[in-house]
C-alpha positions in Angstrom: 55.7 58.0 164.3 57.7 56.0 161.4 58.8 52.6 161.6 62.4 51.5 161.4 61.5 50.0 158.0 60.4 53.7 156.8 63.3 54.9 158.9 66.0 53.0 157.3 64.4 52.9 153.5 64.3 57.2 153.7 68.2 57.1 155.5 69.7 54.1 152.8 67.5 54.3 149.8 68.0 51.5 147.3 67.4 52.1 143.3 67.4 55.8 142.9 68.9 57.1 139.8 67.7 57.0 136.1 67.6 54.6 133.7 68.8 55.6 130.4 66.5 54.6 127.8 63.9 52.8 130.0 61.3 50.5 128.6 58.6 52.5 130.7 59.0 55.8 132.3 56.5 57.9 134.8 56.3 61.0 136.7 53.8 61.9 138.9 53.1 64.4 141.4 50.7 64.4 144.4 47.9 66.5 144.8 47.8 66.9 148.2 51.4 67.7 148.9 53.1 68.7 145.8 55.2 65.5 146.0 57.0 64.4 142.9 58.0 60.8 141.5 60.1 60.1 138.6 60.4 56.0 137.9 61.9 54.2 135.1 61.4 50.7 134.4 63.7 47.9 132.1 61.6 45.3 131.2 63.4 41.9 129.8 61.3 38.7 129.3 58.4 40.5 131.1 59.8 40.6 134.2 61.6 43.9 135.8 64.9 43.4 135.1 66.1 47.1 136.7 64.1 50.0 138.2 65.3 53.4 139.6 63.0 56.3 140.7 64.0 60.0 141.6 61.7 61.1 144.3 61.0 65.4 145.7 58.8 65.0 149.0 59.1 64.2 152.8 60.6 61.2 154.1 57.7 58.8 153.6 57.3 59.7 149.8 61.3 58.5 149.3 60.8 55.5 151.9 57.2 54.4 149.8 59.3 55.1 146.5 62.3 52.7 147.7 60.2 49.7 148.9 57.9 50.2 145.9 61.0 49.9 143.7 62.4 46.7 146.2 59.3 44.6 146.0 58.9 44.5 141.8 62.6 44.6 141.3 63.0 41.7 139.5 59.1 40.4 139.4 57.3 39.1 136.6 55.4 42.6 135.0 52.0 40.3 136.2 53.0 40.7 139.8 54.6 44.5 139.7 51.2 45.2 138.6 49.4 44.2 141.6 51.3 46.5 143.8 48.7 48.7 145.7 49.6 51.4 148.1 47.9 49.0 151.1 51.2 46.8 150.0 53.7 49.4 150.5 52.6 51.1 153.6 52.1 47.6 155.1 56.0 47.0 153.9 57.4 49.7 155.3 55.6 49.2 158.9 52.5 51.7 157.9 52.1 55.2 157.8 50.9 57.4 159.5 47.5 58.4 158.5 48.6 62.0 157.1 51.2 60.2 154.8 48.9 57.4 153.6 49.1 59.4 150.0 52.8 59.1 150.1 52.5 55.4 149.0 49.8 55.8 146.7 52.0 57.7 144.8 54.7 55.4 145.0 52.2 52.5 143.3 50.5 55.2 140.8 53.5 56.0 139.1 55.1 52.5 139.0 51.5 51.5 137.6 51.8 54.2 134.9 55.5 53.4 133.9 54.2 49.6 133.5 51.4 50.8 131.6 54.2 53.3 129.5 56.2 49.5 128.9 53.2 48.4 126.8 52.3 51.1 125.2 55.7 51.5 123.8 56.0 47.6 123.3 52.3 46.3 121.8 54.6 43.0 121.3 54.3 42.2 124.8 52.3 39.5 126.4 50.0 41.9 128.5 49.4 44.1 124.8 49.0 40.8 123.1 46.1 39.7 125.4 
């Protein structure tokens, strides 16, 4: 049913925690199975410089949340924003069709703790353009 990707990202998740004082900060919950996501970004010359996320849900919701966080860590905020769900599942081996949402909220809240970034920092290039 899961991958060894999925597998290994819900058994040895990488970046959970908080960040104190983030640059960008989301939660999220999903809709469909009450799922909750926490991220916080650090932004430093517009790229991610550190990322941690607290995650409540099943095993595909922490393994989208960990490969979300792995594939922007350290990206340029241009590329962190192109993350889609499709991106994640397809990281982590797919999904199974009932857990599709799991990754969507994985890329919804890192999309709304980007879009926290510039709201709290107009200076930015993104705010600027």
């Amino acid at each position: 049913m899961y991958s060894e990707t999925l597998i290994d990202h819900f058994q040895n998740p990488r970046n959970v925690g908080v960040i104190a004082d983030p640059d960008g900060y989301a939660k999220i919950d999903s809709p469909v199975c009450g799922d909750l996501m926490e991220i916080y970004i650090k932004v430093e010359d517009d790229e991610i410089a550190d990322v941690k996320y607290r995650t409540f849900g099943c095993a595909a919701a922490i393994a989208s949340s960990s490969m979300a966080t792995e594939m922007i860590l350290g990206q340029p905020l241009e590329v962190a924003e192109e993350l889609t769900d499709a991106k994640v599942a397809e990281a982590l081996g797919g999904l199974p069709e009932a857990k599709v949402h799991c990754s969507v909220l994985a890329a919804s809240a890192l999309h709304a703790a980007i879009q926290d970034y510039y709201a709290k920092h107009p200076q930015s290039a993104k705010a600027e353009a």
